[in-house]
GUTOR-165719 format. One line per 4 residues: number of its first residue (from 1); their letters; for each residue x, y, z of N, C-alpha, C. Coordinates in pm, whole numbers. Each point is the difference from the previous one (the first is absolute). Layout:
BEGIN
NUM = A = X Y Z X Y Z X Y Z ~ ...
***
This chain:
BEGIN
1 = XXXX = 865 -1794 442 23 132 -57 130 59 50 ~ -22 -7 139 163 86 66 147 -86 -81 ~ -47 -139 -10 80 -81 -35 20 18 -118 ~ -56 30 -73 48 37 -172 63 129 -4
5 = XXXX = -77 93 93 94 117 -8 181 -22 27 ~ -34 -76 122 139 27 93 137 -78 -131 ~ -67 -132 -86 79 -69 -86 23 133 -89 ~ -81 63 -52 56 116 -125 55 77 22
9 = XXXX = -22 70 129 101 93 -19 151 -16 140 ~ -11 -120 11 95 -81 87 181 22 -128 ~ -52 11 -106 199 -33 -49 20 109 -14 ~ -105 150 15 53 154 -14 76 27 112
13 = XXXX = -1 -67 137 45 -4 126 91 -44 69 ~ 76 -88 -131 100 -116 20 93 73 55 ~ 127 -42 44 132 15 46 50 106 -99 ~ 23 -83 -93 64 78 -124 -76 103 -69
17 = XXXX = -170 39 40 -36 128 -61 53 141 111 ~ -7 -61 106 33 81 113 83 63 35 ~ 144 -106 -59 176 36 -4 -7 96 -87 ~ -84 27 -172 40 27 -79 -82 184 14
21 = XXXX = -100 -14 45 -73 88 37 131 125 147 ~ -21 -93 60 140 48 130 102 101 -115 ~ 48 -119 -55 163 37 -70 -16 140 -62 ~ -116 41 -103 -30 68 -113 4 105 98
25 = XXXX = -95 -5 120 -13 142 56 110 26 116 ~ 86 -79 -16 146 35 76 92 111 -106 ~ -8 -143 -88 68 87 -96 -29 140 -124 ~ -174 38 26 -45 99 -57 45 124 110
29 = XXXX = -31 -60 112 117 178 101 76 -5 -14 ~ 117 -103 -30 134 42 -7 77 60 -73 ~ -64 -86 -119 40 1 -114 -50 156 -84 ~ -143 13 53 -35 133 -57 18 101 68
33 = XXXX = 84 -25 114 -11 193 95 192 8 -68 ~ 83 -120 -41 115 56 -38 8 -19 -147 ~ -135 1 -42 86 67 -152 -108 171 -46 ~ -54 25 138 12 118 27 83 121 -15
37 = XXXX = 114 -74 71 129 92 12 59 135 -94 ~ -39 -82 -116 41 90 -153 -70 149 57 ~ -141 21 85 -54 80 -51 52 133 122 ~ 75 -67 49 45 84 113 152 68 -47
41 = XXXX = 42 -36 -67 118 67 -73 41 138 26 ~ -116 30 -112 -53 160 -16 10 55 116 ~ -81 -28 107 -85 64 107 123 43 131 ~ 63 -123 -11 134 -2 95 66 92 -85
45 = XXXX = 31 36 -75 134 39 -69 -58 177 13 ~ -118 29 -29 -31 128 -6 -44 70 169 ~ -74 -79 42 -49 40 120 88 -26 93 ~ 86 -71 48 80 -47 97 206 33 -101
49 = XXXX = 17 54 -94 83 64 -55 162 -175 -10 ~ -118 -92 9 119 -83 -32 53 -34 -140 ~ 98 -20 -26 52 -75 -155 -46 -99 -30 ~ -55 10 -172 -12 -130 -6 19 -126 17
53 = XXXX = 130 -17 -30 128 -99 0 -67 -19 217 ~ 57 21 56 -23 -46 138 -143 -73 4 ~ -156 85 -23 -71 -85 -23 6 -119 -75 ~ 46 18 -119 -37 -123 -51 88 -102 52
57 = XXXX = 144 24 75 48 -66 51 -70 -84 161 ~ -115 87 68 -64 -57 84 -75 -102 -42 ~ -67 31 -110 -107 -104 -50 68 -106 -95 ~ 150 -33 -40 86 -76 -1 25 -90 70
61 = XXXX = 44 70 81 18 -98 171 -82 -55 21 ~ -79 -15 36 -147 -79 41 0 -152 -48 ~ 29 51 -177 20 -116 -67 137 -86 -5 ~ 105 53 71 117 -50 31 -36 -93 123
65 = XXXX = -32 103 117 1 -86 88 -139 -120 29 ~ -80 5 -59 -118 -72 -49 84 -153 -60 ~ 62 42 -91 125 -122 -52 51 -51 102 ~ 93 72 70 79 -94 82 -42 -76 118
69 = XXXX = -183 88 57 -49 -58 118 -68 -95 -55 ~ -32 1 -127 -137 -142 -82 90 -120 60 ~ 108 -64 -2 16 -103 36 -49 -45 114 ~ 53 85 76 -53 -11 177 -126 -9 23
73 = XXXX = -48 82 -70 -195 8 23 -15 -144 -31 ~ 22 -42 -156 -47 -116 -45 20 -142 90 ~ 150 10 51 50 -125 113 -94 16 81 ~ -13 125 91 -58 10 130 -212 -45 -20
77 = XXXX = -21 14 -116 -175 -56 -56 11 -146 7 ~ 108 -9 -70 43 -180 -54 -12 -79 140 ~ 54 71 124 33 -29 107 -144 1 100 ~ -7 96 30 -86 42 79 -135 62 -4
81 = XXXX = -20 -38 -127 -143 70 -74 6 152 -48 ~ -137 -21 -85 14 142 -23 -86 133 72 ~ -71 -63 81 -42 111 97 49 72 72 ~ 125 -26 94 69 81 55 106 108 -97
85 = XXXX = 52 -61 -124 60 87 -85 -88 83 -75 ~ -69 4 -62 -141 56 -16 1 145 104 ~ -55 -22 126 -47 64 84 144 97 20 ~ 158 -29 -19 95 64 90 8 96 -155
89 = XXXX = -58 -53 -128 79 70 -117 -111 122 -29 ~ -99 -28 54 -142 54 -56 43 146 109 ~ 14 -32 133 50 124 79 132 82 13 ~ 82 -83 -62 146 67 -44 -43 99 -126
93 = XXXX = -29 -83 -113 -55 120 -104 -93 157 37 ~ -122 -48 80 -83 90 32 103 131 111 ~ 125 -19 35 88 36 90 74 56 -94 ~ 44 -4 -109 75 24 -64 -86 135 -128
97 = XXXX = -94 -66 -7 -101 98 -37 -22 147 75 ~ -16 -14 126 -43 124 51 96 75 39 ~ 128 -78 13 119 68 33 64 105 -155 ~ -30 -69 -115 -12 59 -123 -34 146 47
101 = XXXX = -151 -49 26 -115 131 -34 54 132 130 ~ 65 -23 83 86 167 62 102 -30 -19 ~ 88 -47 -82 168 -5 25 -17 156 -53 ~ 87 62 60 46 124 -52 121 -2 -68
105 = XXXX = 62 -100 10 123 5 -68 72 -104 -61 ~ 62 -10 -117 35 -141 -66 25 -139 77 ~ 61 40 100 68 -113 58 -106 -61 51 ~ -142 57 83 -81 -37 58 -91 -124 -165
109 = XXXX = -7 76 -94 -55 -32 -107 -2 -131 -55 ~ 168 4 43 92 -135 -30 -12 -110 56 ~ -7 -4 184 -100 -46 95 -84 -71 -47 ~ -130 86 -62 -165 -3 54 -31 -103 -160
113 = XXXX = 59 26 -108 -72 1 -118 127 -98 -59 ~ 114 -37 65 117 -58 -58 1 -117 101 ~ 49 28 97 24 -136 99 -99 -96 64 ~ -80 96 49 -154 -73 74 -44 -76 -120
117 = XXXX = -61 78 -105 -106 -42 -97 36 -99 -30 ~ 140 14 -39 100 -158 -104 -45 -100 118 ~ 25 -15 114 10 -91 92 -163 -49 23 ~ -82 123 12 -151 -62 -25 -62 -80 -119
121 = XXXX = 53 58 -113 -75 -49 -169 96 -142 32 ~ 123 -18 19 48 -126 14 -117 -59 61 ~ -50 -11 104 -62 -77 81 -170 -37 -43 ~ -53 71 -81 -115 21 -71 -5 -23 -136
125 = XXXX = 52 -17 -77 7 -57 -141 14 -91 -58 ~ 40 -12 -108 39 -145 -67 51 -89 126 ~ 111 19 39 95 -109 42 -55 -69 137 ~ -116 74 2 -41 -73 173 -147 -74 -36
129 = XXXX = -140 93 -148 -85 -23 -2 9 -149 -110 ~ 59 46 -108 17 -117 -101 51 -119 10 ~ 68 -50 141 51 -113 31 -123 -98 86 ~ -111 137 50 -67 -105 87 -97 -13 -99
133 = XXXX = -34 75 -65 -86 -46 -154 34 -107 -74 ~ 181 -8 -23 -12 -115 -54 -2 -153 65 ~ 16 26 145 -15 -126 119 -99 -36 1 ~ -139 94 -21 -125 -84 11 -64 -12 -120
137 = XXXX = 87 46 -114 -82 -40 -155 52 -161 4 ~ -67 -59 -126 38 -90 -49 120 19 -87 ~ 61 -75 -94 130 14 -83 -64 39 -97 ~ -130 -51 -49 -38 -8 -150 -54 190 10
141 = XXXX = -37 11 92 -122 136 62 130 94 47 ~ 111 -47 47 111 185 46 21 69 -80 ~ 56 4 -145 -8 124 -27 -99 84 -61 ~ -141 -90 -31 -106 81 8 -68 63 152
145 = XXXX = 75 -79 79 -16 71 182 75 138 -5 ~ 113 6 -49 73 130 64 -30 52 -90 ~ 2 11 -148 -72 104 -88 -119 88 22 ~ -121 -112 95 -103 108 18 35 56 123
149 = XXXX = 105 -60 87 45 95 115 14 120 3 ~ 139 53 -114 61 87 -78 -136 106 -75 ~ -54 -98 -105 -94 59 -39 -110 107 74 ~ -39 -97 111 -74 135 127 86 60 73
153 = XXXX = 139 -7 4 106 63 89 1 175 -107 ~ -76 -27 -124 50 110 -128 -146 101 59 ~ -93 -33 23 -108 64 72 64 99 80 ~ 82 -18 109 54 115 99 64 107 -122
157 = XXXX = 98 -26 -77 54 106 -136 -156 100 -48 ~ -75 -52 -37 -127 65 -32 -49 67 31 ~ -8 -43 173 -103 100 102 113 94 54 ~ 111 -44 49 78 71 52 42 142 -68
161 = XXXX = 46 3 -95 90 122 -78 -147 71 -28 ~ -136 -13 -16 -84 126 -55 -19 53 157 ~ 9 -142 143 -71 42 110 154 148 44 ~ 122 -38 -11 113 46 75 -31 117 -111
165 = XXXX = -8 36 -106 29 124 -111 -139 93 77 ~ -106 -30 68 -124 63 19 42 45 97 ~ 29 -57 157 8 24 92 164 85 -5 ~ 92 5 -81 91 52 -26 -19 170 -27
169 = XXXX = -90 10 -68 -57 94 -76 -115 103 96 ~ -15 -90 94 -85 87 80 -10 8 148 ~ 112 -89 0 34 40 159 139 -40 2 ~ 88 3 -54 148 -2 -51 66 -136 22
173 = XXXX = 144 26 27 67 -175 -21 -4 -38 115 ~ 18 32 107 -25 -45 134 -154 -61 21 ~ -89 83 3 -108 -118 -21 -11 -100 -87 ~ 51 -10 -95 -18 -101 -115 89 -103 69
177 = XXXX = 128 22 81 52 -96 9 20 -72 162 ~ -114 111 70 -44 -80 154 -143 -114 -49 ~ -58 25 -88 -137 -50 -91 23 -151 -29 ~ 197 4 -76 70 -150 -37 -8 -70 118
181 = XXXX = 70 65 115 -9 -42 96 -51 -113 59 ~ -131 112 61 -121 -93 24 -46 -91 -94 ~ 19 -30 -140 -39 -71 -50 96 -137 27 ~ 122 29 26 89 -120 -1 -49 -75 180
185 = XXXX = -66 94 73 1 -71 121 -123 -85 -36 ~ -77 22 -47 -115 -83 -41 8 -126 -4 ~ 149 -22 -89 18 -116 -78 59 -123 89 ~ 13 54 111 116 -72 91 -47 -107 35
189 = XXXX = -150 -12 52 -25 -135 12 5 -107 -87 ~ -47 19 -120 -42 -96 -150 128 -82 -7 ~ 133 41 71 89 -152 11 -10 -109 31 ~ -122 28 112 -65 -114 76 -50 -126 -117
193 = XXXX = -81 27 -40 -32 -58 -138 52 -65 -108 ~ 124 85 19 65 -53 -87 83 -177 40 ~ 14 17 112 52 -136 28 -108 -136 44 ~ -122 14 -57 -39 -90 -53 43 -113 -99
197 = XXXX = -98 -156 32 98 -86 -87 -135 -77 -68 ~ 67 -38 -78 -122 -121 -115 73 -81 37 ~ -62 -146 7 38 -141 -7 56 -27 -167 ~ -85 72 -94 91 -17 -164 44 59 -15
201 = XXXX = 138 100 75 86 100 -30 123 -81 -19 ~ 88 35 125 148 -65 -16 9 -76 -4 ~ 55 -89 -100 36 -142 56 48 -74 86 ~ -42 -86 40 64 -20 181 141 -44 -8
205 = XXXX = 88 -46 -137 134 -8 42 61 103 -7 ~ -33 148 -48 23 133 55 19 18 84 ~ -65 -65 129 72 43 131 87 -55 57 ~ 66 -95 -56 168 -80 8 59 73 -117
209 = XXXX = -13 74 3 114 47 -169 134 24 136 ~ 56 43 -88 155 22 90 -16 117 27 ~ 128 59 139 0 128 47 28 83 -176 ~ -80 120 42 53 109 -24 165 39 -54
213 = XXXX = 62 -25 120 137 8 -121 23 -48 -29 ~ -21 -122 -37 97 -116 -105 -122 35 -173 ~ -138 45 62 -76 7 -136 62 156 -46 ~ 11 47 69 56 168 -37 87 -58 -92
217 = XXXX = 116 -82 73 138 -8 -91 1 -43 -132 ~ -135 -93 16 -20 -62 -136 -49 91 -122 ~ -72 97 95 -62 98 -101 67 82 -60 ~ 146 76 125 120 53 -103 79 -75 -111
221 = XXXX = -39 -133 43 112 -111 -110 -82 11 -135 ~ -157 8 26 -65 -20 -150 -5 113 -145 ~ 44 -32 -58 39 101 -124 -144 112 -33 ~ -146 -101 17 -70 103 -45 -34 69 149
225 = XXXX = -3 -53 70 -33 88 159 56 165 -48 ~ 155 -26 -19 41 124 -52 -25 84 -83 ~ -35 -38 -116 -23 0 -64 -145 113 8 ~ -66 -71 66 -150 39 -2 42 134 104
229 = XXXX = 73 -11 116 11 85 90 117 161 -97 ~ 65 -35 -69 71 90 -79 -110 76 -101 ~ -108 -117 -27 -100 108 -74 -82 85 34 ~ -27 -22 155 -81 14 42 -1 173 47
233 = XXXX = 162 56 14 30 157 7 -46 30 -96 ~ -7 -9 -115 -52 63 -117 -157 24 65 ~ -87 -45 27 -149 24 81 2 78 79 ~ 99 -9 105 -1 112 104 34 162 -70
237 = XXXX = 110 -11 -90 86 104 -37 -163 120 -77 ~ -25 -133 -115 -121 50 -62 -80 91 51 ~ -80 -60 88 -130 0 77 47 71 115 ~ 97 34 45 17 137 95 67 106 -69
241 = XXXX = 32 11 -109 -2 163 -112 -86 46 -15 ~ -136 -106 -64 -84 51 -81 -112 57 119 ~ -6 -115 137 -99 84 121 70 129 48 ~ 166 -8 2 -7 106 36 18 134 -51
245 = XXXX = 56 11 -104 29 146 -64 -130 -23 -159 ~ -77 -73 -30 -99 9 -77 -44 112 0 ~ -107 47 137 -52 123 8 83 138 -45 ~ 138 -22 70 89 161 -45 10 17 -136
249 = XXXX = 33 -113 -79 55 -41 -146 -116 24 -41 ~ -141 -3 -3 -112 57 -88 -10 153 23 ~ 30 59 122 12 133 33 96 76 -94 ~ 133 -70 -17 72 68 -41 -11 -31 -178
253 = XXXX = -114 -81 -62 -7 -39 -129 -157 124 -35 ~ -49 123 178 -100 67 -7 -117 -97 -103 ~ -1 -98 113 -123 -100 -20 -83 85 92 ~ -156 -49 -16 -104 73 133 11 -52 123
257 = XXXX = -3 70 91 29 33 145 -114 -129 42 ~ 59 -94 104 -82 -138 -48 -2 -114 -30 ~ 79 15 -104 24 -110 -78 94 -67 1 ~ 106 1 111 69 -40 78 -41 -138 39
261 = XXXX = -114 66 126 -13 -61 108 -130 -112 -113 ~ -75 80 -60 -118 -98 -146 99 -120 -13 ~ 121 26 -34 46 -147 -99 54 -81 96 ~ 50 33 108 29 -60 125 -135 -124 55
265 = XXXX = -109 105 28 -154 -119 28 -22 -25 -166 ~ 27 -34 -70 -30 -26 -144 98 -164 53 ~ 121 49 -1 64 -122 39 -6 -121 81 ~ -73 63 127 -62 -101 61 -80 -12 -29
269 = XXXX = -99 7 -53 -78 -55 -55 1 -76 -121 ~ 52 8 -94 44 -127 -106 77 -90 48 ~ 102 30 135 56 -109 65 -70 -110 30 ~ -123 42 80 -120 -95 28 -23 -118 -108
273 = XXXX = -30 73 -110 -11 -158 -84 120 -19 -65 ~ 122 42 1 158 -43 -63 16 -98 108 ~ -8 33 121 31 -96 106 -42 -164 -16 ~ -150 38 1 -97 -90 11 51 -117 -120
277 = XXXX = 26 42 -91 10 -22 -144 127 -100 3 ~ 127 77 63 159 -70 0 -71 -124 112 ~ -72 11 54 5 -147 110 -107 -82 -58 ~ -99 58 -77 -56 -112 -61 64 -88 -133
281 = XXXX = 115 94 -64 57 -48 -73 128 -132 27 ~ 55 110 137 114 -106 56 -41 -118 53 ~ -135 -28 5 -79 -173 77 34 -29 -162 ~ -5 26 -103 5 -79 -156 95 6 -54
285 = XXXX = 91 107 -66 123 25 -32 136 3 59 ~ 132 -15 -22 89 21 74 15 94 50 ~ 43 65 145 -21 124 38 115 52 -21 ~ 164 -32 -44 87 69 -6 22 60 -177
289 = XXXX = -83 -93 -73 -65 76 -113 -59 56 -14 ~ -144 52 70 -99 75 57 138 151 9 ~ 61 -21 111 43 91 51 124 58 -81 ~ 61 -85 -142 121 81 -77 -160 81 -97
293 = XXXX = -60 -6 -61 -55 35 -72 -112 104 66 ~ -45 0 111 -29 100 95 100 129 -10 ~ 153 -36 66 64 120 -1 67 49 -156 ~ -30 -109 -119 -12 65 -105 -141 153 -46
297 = XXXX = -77 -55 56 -117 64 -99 46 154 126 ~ 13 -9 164 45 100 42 116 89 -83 ~ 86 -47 -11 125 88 -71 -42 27 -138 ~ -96 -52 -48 -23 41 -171 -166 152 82
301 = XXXX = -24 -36 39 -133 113 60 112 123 90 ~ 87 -26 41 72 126 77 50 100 -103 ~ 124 -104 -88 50 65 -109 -128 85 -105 ~ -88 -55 -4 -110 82 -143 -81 87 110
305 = XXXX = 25 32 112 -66 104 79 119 110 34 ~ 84 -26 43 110 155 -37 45 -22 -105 ~ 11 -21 -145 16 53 -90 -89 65 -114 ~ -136 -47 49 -139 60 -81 -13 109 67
309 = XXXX = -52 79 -71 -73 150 60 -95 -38 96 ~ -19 93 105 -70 -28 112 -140 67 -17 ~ -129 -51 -1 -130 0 27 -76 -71 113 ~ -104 86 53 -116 -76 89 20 -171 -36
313 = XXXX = -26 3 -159 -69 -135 -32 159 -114 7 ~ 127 62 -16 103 -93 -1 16 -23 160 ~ -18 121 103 -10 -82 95 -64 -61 67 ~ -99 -1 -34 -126 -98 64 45 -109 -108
317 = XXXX = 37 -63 -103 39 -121 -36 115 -8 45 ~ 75 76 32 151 -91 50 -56 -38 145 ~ -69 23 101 -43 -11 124 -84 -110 -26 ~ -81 -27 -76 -73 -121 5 93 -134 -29
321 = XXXX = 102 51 -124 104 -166 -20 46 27 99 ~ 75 80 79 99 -27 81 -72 -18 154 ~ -157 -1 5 -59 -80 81 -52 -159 0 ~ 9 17 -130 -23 -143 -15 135 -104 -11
325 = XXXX = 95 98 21 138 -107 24 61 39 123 ~ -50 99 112 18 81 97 49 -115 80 ~ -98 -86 103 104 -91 105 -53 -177 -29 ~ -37 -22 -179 0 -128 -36 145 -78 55
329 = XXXX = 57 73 33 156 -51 4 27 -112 139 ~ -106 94 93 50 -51 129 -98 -142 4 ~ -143 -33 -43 -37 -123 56 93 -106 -109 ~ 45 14 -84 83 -90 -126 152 -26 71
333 = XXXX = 44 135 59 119 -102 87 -31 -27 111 ~ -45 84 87 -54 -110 103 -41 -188 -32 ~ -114 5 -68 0 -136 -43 125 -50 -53 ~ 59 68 -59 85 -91 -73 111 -43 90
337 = XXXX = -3 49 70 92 -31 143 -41 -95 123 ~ -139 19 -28 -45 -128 94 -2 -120 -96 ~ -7 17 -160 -30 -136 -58 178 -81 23 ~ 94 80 -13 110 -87 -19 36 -10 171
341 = XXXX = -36 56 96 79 -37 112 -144 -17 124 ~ -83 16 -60 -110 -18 124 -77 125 25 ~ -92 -30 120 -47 74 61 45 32 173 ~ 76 -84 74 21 -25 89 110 126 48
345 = XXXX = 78 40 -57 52 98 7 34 121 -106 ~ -134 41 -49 -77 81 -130 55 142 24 ~ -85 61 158 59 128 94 121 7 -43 ~ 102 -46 51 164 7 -18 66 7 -119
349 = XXXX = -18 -100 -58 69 -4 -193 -98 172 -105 ~ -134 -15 51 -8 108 -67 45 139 58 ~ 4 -3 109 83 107 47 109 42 -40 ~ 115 -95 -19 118 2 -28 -17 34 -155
353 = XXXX = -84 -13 -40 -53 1 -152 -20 151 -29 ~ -106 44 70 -86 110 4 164 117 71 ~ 121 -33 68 81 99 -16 61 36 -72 ~ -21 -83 -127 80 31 -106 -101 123 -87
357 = XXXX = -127 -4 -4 -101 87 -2 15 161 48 ~ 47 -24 117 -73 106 33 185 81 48 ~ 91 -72 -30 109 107 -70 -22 39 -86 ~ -44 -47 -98 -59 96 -161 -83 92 68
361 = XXXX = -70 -1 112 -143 108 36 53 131 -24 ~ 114 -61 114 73 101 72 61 96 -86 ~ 113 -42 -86 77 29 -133 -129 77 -99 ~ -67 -52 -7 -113 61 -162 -56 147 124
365 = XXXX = -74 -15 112 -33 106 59 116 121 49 ~ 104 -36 33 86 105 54 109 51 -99 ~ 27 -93 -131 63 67 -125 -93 35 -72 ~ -125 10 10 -84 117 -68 -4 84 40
369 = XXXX = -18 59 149 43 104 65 129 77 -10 ~ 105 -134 -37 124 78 1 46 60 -161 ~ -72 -80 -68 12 -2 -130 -60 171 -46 ~ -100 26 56 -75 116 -10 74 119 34
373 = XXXX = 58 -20 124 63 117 44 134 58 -69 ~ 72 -129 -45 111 36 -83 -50 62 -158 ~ -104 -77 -50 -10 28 -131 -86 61 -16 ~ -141 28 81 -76 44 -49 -119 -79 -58
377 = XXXX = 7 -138 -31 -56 -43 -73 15 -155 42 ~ -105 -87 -44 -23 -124 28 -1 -107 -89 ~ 88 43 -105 51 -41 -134 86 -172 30 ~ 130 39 90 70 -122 49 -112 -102 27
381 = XXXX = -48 16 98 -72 -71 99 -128 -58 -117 ~ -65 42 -66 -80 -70 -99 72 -101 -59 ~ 142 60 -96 82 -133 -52 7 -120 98 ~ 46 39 61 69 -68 84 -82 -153 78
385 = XXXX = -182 39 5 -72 -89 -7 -37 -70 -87 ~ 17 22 -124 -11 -49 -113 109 -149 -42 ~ 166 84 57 81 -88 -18 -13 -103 70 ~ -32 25 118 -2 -111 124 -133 -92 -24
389 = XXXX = -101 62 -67 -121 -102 -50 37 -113 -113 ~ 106 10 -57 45 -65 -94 74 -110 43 ~ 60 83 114 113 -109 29 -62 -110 92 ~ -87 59 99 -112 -102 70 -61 -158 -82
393 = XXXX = -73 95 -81 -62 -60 -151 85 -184 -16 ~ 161 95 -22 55 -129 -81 67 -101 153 ~ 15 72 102 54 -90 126 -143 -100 44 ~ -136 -2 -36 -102 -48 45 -16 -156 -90
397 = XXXX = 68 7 -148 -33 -92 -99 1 -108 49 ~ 119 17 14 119 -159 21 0 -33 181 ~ -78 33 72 -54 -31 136 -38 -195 -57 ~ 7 -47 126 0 -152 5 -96 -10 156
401 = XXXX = -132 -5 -68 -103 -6 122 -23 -142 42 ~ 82 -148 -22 -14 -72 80 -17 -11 131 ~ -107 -51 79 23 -3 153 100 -89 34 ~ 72 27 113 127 -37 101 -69 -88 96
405 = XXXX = 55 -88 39 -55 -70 123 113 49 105 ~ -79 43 108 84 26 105 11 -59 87 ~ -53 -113 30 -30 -97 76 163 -91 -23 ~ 55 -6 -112 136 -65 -46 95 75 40
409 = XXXX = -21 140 43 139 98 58 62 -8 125 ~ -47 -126 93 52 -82 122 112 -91 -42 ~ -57 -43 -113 113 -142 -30 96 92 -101 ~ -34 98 -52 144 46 -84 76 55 92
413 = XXXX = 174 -40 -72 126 88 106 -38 156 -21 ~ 94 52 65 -34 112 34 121 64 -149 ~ -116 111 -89 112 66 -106 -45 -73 -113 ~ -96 -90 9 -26 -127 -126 -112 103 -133
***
């Protein structure tokens, strides 16, 4: 009897349910206490008498420097596991958080919610969780691995923005954002976990692949690497406008008080199965086709939402498509980056990947702010995602997802 039990529910327990379970709720705090941010706009700008433009330039930053530290995070996981990066990013954020919640003054703001955070979400997200997901999936099984990663990483979006709008509301922004806090210290251990291994994960000539920089170099030499990494700002640019000035832009369209922060958890939540969906698709279909026709149906759903008249019911459907194409993006290049160059150094290439990302963050969040203050209006900044969804669209087609052997980048001259 014990013995029949222990066989059935023995593969819910495996390596790889455990990583994936870990990953989701790494990336549901991280991921959901900063796309929070939007809702603090308001609150800073009226109660604490700052400008917009500076806020949104804090919550910019984050995503700047989030870019430039993802490489490092990702090397230093690749390297040394992911528990100790985990644990240093999970308490840098939660540091950066509370320093937020009393800055009295911009610069402190800039600090707490710009420098720390970027340097923590680096260390907690994609670029540290999705590499060890895809080390202990199988090839045929990764990008249905990091999809449901992503997919429960969309859970934190859900709970977070109704939990931060409540506690906002009734015991102001400082508690709401000592609350993030503690939630990010929580998370600090679950790195541990993450550096678990399956015997059917990596392939064992993965761990002779060549250093790091000679595969880097190869990866700047490859046309779609670029390619994919040039499209990849268009995602960031997107997806940090719409989290962050969404809420003001329904305010100022005198949408109901609400409905902001509604289409925000609306979003994560259709993310959940958009996610799920792009990685079950990318194990069958090509994923850099997946992903031009992804940031098509985005730029055709942005454009027919600021130019239609605004209702309850148009934005709860633009929040559901644009959850269901919300972060399909990231397990499709991720994979698609381990299919042509490996897994062996996954952390690093998508990093370098993921900065091309999260300069668009930066750019779509802090020229909406700036965009606002000059004009009044958030007119530019809508086009402007639209154009860049197009142009994504057509740089994704003509991608050449052959895998590279890197194992041959010893015997080529150097420049070949």
């Amino acid at each position: 009897m014990s013995t029949a039990n222990s066989k059935r529910f023995a593969p819910v327990f495996n390596p790889t349910t455990l990583v994936i379970v870990a990953g989701a709720l790494i990336l549901s705090a991280a991921m959901g206490i900063r796309q929070t941010f939007g809702l603090f706009i308001g609150p800073f700008s009226f109660d604490r008498g700052l400008p917009v433009t500076l806020i949104a330039f804090a919550i910019a930053l984050h995503n700047l420097v989030w870019g430039f530290a993802q490489p490092f995070a990702g090397a230093a996981a690749d390297r040394y596991g992911s528990a100790p990066v985990v644990a240093f990013g999970a308490t840098t954020f939660a540091a950066g958080l509370g320093l937020a919640a009393v800055a009295p003054n911009g610069a402190l703001l800039i600090v707490g919610m710009g420098l720390l955070v970027g340097i923590g979400v680096s260390c907690t997200t994609f670029g540290v969780v999705l590499p060890a997901v895809g080390r202990i999936a199988t090839p045929e099984k990764r990008s249905m691995a990091m999809g449901l990663v992503s997919a429960g990483g969309s859970a934190g979006q859900v709970l977070m923005i109704p939990l931060v709008q409540g506690i906002r509301l009734s015991s102001g922004v400082a508690a709401s954002l000592f609350v993030l806090a503690f939630l990010m210290l929580l998370i600090a251990p679950l790195g541990i976990v993450l550096d678990r291994r399956a015997s059917v994960g990596t392939p064992s000539h993965e761990s002779a692949a060549a250093p790091l920089r000679e595969v880097l170099a190869l990866a700047i030499r490859h046309r779609g690497y670029r390619l994919l990494t040039l499209g990849f700002f268009t995602c960031g640019f997107q997806l940090a406008f719409i989290a962050t000035h969404l809420p003001e832009y329904l305010s100022l369209c005198h949408m109901p008080v609400g409905l902001g922060a509604t289409a925000l958890a609306l979003i994560g939540l259709f993310n959940m199965a958009g996610s799920w969906a792009c990685g079950w698709l990318g194990g069958r279909f090509r994923q850099h086709h997946l992903l031009g026709w992804l940031y098509l149906i985005r730029s055709v759903t942005i454009g027919a939402f600021f130019l239609l008249p605004k209702s309850t019911a148009s934005v709860v459907i633009f929040a559901a498509v644009m959850g269901l194409t919300w972060l399909g993006t990231v397990p499709l290049t991720s994979g698609l980056v381990a299919k042509v160059f490996g897994t062996r150094h996954l952390g690093s290439l998508f990093g370098v990947c993921f900065l091309s990302h999260q300069i668009g963050s930066f750019l779509g969040a802090w020229l909406g702010g700036l965009a606002f203050d000059l004009t009044g209006s958030y007119a530019l900044l809508w086009e402007a995602t639209v154009v860049t969804g197009l142009i994504a669209a057509m740089l994704h087609f003509p991608i050449d997802d052959t895998a590279v052997n890197t194992l041959a980048l010893r015997a080529e001259p150097a420049g070949a």
